[in-house]
DOMARVO-260702 format. One record per atom (N, C-alpha, C): residue number from 1; atom name; z, x, y. Coordinates in Angstrom, 2 decimals. Example, Ala and Ser with C-alpha at 12.3 -4.5 7.8 and 13.67 -1.06 7.14 Angstrom:
node k: 1	a: N	w: 7.80	u: 13.19	v: -5.69
node k: 1	a: CA	w: 7.80	u: 12.30	v: -4.50
node k: 1	a: C	w: 7.80	u: 13.20	v: -3.30
node k: 2	a: N	w: 7.08	u: 12.85	v: -2.25
node k: 2	a: CA	w: 7.14	u: 13.67	v: -1.06
node k: 2	a: C	w: 7.87	u: 12.90	v: 0.03
***
This chain:
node k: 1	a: N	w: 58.14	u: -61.49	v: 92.64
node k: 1	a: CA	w: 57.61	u: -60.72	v: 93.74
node k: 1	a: C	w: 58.42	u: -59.45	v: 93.94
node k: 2	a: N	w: 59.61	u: -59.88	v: 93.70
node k: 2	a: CA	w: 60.59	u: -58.38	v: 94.36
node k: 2	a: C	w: 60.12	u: -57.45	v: 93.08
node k: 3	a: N	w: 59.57	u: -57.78	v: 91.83
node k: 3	a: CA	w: 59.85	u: -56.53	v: 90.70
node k: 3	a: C	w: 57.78	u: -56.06	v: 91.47
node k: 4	a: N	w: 57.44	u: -56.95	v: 91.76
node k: 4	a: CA	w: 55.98	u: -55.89	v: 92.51
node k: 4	a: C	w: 55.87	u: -55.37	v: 93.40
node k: 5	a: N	w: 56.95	u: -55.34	v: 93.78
node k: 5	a: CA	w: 57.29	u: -54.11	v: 95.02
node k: 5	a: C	w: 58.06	u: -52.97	v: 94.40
node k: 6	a: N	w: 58.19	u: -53.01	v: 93.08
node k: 6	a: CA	w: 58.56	u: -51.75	v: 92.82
node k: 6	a: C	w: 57.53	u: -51.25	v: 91.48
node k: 7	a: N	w: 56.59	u: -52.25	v: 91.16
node k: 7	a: CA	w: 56.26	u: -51.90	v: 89.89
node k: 7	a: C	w: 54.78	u: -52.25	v: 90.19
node k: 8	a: N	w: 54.21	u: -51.74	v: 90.64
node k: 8	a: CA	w: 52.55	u: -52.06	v: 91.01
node k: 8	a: C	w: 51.09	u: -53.15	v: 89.50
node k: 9	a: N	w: 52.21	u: -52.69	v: 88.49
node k: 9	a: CA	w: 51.27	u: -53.79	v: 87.38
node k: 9	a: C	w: 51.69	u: -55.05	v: 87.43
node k: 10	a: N	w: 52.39	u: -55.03	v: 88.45
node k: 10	a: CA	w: 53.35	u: -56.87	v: 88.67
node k: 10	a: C	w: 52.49	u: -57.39	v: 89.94
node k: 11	a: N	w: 51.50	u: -56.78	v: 90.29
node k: 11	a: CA	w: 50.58	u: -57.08	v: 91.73
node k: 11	a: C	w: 49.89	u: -58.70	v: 91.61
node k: 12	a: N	w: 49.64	u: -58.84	v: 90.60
node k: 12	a: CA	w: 48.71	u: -59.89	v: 90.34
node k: 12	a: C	w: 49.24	u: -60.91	v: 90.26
node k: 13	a: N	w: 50.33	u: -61.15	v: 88.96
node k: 13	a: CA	w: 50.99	u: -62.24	v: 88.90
node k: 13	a: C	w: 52.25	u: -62.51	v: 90.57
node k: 14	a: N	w: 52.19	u: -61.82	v: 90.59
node k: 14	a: CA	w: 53.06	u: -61.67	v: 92.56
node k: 14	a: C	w: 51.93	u: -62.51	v: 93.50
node k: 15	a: N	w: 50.73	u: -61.59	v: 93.44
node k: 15	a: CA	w: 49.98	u: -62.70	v: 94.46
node k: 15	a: C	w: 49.84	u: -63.90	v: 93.92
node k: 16	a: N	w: 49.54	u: -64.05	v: 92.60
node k: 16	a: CA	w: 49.72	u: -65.58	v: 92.34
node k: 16	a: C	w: 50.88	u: -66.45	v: 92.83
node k: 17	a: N	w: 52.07	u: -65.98	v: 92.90
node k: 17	a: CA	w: 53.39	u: -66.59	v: 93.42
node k: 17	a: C	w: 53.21	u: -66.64	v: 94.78
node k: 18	a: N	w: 53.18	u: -65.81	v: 95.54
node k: 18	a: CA	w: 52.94	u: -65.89	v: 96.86
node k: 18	a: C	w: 51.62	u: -66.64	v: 97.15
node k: 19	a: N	w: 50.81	u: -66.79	v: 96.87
node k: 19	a: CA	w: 49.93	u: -67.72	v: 97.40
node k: 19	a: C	w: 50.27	u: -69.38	v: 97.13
node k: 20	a: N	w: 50.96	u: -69.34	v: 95.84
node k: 20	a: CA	w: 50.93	u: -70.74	v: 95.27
node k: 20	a: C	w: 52.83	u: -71.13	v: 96.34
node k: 21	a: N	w: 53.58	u: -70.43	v: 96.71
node k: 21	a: CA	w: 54.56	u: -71.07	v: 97.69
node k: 21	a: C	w: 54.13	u: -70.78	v: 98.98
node k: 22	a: N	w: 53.10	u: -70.16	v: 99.74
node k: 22	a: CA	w: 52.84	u: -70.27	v: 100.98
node k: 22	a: C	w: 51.83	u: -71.59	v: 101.26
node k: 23	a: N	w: 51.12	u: -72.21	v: 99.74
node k: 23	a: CA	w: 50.49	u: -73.55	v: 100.11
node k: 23	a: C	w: 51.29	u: -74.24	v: 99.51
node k: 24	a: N	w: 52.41	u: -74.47	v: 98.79
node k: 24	a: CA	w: 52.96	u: -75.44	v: 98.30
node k: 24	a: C	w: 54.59	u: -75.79	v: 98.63
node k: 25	a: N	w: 55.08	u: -74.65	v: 98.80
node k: 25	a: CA	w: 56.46	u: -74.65	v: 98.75
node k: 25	a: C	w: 56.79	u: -75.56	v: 100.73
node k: 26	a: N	w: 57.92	u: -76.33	v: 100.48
node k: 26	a: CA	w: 58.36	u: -76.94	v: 101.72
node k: 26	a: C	w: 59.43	u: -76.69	v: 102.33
node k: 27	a: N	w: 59.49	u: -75.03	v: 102.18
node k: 27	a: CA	w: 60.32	u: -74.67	v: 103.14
node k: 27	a: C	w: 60.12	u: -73.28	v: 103.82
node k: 28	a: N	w: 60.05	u: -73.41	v: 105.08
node k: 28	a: CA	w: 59.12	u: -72.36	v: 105.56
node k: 28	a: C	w: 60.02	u: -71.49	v: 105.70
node k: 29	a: N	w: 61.60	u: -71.34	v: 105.79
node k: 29	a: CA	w: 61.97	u: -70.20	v: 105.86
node k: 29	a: C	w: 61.53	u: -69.38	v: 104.66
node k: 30	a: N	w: 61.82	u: -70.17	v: 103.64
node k: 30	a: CA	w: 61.41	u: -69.17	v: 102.33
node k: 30	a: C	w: 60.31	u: -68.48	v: 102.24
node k: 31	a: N	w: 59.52	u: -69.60	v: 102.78
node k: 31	a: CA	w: 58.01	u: -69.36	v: 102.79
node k: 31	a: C	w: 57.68	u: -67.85	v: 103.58
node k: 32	a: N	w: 58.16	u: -67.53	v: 105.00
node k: 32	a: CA	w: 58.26	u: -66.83	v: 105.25
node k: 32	a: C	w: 59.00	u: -65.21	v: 105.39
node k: 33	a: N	w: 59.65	u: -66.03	v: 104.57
node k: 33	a: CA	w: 60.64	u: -65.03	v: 104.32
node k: 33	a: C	w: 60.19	u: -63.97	v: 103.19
node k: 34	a: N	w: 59.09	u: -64.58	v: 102.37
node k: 34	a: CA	w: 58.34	u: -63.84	v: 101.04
node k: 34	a: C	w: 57.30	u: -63.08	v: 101.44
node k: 35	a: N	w: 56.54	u: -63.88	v: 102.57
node k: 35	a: CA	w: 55.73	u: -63.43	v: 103.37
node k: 35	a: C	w: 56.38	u: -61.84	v: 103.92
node k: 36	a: N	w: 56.93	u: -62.03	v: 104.73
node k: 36	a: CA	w: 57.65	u: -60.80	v: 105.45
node k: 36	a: C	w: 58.79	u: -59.47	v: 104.36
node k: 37	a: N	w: 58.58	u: -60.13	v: 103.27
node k: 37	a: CA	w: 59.42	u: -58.81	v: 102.57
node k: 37	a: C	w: 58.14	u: -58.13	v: 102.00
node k: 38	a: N	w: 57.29	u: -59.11	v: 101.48
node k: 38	a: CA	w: 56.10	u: -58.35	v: 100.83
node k: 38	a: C	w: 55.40	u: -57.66	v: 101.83
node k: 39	a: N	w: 54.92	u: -58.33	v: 103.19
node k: 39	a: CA	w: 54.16	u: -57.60	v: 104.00
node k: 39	a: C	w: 55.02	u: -56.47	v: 104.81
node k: 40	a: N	w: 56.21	u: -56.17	v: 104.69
node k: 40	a: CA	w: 56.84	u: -54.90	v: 104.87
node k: 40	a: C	w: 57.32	u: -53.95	v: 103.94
node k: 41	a: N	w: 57.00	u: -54.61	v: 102.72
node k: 41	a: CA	w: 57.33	u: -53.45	v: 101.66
node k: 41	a: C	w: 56.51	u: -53.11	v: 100.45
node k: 42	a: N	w: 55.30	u: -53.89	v: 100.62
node k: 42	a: CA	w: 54.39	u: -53.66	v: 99.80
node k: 42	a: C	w: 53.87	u: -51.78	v: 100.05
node k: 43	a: N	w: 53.18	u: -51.07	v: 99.43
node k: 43	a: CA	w: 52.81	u: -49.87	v: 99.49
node k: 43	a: C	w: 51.30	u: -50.23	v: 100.11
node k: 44	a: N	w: 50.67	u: -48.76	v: 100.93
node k: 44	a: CA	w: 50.02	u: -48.65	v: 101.13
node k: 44	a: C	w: 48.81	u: -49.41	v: 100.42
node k: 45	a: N	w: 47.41	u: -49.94	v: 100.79
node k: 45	a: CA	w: 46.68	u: -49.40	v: 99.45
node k: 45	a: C	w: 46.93	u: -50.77	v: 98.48
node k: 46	a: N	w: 48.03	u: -51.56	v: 98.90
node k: 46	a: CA	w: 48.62	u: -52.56	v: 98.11
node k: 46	a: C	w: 47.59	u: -53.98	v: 98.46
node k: 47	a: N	w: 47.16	u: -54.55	v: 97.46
node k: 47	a: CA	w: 46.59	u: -55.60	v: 98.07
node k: 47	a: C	w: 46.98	u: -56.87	v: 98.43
node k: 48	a: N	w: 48.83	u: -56.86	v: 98.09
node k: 48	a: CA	w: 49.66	u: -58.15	v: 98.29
node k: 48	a: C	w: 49.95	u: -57.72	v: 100.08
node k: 49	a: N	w: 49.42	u: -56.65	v: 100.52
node k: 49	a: CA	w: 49.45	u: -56.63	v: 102.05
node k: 49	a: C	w: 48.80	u: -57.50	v: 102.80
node k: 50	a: N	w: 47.31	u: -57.40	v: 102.34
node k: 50	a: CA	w: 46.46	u: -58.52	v: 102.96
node k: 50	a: C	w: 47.01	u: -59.54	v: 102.85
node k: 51	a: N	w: 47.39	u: -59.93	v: 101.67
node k: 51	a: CA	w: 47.58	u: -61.31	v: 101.15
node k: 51	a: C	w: 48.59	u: -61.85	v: 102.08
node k: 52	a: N	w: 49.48	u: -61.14	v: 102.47
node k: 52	a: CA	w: 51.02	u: -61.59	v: 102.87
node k: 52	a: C	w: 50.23	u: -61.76	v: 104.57
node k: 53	a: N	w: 49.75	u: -60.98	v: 105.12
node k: 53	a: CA	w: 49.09	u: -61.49	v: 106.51
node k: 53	a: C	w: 48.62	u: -62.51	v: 106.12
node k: 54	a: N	w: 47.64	u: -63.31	v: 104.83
node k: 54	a: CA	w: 46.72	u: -64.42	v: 104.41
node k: 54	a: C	w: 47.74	u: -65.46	v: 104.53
node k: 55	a: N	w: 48.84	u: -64.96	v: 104.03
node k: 55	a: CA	w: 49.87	u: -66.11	v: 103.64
node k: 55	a: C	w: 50.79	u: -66.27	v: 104.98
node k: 56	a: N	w: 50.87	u: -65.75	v: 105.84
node k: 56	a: CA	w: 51.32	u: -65.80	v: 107.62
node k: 56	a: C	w: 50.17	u: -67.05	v: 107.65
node k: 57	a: N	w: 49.00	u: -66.62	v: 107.58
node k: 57	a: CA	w: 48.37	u: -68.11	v: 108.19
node k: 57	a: C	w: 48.34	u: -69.60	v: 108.10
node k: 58	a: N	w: 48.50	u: -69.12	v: 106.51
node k: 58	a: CA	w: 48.91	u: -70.16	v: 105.72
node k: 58	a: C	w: 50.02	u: -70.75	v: 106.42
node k: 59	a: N	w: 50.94	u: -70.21	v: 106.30
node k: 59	a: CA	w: 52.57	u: -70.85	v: 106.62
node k: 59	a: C	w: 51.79	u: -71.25	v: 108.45
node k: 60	a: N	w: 51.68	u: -70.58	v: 109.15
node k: 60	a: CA	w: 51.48	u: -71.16	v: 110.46
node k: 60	a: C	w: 50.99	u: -72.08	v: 110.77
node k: 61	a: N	w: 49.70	u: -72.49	v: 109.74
node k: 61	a: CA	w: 49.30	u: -73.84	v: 109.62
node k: 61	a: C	w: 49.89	u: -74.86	v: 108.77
node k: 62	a: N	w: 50.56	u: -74.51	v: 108.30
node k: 62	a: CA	w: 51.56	u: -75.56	v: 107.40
node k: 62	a: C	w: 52.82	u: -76.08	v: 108.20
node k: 63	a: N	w: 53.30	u: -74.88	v: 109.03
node k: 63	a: CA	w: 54.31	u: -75.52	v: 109.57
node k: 63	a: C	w: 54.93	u: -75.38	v: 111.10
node k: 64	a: N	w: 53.10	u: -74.80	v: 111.77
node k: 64	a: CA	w: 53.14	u: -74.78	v: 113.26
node k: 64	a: C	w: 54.30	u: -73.46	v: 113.92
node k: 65	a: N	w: 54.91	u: -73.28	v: 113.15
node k: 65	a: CA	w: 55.77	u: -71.54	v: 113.88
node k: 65	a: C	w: 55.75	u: -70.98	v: 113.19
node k: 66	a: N	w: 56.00	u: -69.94	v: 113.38
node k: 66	a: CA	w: 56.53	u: -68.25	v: 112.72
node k: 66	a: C	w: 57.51	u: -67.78	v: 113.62
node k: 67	a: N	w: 58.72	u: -66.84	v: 112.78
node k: 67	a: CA	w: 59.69	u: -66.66	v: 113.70
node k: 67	a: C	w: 58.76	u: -64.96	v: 114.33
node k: 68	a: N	w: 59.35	u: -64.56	v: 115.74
node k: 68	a: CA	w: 58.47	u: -63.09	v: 116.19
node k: 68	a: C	w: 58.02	u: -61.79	v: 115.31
node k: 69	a: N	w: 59.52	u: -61.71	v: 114.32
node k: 69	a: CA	w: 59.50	u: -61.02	v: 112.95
node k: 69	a: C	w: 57.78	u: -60.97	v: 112.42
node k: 70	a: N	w: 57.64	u: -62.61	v: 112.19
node k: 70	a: CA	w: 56.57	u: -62.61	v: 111.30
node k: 70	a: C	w: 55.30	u: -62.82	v: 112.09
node k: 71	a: N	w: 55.36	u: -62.90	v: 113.34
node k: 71	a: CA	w: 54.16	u: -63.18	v: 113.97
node k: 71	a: C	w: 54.08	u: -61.43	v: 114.45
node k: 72	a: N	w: 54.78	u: -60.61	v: 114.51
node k: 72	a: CA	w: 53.95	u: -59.23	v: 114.67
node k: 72	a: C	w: 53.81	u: -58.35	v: 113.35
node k: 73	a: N	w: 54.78	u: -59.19	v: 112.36
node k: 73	a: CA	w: 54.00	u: -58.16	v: 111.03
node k: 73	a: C	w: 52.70	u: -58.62	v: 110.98
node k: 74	a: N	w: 52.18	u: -60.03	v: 111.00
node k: 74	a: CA	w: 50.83	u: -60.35	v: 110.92
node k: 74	a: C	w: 49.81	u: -59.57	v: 111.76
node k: 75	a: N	w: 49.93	u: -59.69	v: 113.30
node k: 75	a: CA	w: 49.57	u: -58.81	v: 114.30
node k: 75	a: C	w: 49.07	u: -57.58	v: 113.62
node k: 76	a: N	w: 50.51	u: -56.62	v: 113.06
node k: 76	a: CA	w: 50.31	u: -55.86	v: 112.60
node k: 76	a: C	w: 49.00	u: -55.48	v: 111.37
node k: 77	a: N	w: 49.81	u: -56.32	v: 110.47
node k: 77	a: CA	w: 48.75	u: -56.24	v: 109.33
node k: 77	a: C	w: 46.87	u: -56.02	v: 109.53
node k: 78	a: N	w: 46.73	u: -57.29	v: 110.33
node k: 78	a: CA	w: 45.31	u: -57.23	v: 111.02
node k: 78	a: C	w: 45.12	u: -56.20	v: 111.63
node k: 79	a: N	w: 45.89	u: -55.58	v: 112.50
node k: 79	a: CA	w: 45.17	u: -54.20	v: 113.26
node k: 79	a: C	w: 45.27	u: -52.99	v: 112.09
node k: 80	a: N	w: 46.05	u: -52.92	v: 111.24
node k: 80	a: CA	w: 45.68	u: -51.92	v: 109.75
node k: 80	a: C	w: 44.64	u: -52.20	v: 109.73
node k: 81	a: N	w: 44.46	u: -53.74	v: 108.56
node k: 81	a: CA	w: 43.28	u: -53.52	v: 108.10
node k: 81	a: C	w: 41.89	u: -53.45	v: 109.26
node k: 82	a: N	w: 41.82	u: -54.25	v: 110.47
node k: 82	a: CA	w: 40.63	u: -52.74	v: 110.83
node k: 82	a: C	w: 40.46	u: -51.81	v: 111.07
node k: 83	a: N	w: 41.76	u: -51.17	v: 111.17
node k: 83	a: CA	w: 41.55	u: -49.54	v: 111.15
node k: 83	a: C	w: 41.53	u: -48.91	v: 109.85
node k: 84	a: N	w: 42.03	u: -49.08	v: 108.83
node k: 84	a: CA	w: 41.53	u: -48.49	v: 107.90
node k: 84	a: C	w: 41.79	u: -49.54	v: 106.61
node k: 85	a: N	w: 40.41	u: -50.33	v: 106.19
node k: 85	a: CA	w: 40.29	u: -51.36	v: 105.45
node k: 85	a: C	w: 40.81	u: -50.78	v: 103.89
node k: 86	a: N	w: 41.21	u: -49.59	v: 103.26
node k: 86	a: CA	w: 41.53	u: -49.14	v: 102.46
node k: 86	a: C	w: 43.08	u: -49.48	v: 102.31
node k: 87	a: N	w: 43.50	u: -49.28	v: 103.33
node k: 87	a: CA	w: 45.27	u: -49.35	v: 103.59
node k: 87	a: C	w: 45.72	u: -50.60	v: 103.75
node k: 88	a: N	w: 45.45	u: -51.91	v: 104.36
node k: 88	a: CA	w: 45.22	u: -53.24	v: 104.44
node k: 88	a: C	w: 44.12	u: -54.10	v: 104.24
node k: 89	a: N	w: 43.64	u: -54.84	v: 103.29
node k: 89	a: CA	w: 42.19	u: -55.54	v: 102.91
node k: 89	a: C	w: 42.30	u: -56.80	v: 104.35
node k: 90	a: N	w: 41.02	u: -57.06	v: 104.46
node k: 90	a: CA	w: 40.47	u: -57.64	v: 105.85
node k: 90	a: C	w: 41.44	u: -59.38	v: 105.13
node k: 91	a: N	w: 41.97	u: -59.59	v: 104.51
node k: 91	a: CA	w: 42.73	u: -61.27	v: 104.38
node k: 91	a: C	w: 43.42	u: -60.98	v: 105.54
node k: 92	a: N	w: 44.14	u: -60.09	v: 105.34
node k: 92	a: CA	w: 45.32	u: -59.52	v: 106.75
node k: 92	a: C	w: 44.51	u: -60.32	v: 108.30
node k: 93	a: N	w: 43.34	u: -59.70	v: 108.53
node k: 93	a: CA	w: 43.04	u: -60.22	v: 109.51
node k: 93	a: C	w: 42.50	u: -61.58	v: 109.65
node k: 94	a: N	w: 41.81	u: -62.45	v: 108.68
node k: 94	a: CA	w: 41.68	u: -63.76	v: 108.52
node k: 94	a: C	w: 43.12	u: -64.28	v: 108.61
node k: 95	a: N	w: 43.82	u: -64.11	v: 108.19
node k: 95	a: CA	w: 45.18	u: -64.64	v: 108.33
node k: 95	a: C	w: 45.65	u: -64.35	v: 109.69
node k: 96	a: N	w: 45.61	u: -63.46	v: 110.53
node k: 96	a: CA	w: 46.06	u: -63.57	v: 111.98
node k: 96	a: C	w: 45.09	u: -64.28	v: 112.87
node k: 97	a: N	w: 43.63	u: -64.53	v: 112.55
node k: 97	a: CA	w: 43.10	u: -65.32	v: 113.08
node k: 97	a: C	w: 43.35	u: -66.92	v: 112.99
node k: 98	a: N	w: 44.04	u: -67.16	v: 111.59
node k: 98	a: CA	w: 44.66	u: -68.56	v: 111.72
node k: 98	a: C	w: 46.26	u: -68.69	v: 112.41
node k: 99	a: N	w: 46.83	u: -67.88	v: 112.56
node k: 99	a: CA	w: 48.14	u: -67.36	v: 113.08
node k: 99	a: C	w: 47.79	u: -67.93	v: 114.65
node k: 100	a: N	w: 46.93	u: -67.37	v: 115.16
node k: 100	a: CA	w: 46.27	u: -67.32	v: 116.56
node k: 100	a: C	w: 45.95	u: -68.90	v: 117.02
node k: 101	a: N	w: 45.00	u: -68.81	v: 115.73
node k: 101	a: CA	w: 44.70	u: -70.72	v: 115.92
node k: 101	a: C	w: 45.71	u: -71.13	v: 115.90
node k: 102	a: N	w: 46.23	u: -71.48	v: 115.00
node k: 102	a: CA	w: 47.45	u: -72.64	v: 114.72
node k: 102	a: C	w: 48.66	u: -72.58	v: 115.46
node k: 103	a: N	w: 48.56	u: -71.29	v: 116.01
node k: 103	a: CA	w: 49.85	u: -71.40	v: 116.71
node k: 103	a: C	w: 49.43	u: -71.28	v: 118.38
node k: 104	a: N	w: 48.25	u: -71.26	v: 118.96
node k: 104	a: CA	w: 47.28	u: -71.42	v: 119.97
node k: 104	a: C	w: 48.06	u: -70.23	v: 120.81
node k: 105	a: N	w: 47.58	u: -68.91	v: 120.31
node k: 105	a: CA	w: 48.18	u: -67.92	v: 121.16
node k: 105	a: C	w: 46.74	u: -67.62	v: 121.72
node k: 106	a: N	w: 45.55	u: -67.56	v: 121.75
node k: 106	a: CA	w: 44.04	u: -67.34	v: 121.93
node k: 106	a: C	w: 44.38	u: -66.97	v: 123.53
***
């Protein structure tokens, strides 16, 4: 993950990693912790942005918290992508809608 934050042809096999430890891996700091470097340092335009809000939901339903860090990058992420769905893809916001659920902020 860290070499697709600097190398954009590493995007793919990255979301594969990040998706496969935000449903599998059993430890949520990590878990979140991958979450929150990617969804703050991914580039614009990047589509491991969405993903990393996708993967906030993930983890929130896996393991009922998020530390504030990661519950307003998610926040965040979702209000990008509806403001400009080019700059964050709409997972961002499916993922704060499970953020919301699972962690019953509604």
């Amino acid at each position: 993950m860290e070499r697709a934050l600097r190398d954009r042809s590493a995007e793919g096999e990255a979301a594969g990693v990040l998706v496969g430890t935000a449903l599998n891996d059993d430890d949520a700091n990590f878990v979140e912790f991958w979450c929150v470097q990617v969804g703050t340092q991914a580039v614009p335009g990047s589509p491991l942005l969405g993903l990393a809000g996708l993967c906030l939901g993930h983890t929130a339903r896996r393991f009922g918290r998020l530390s504030d860090e990661a519950l307003a990058l998610a926040e965040s992420l979702a209000a990008r992508a509806e403001a400009e769905p080019t700059d964050v893809d709409g997972r961002a916001v499916d993922g704060y809608d499970d953020v919301r659920s699972f962690l019953h902020l509604w």
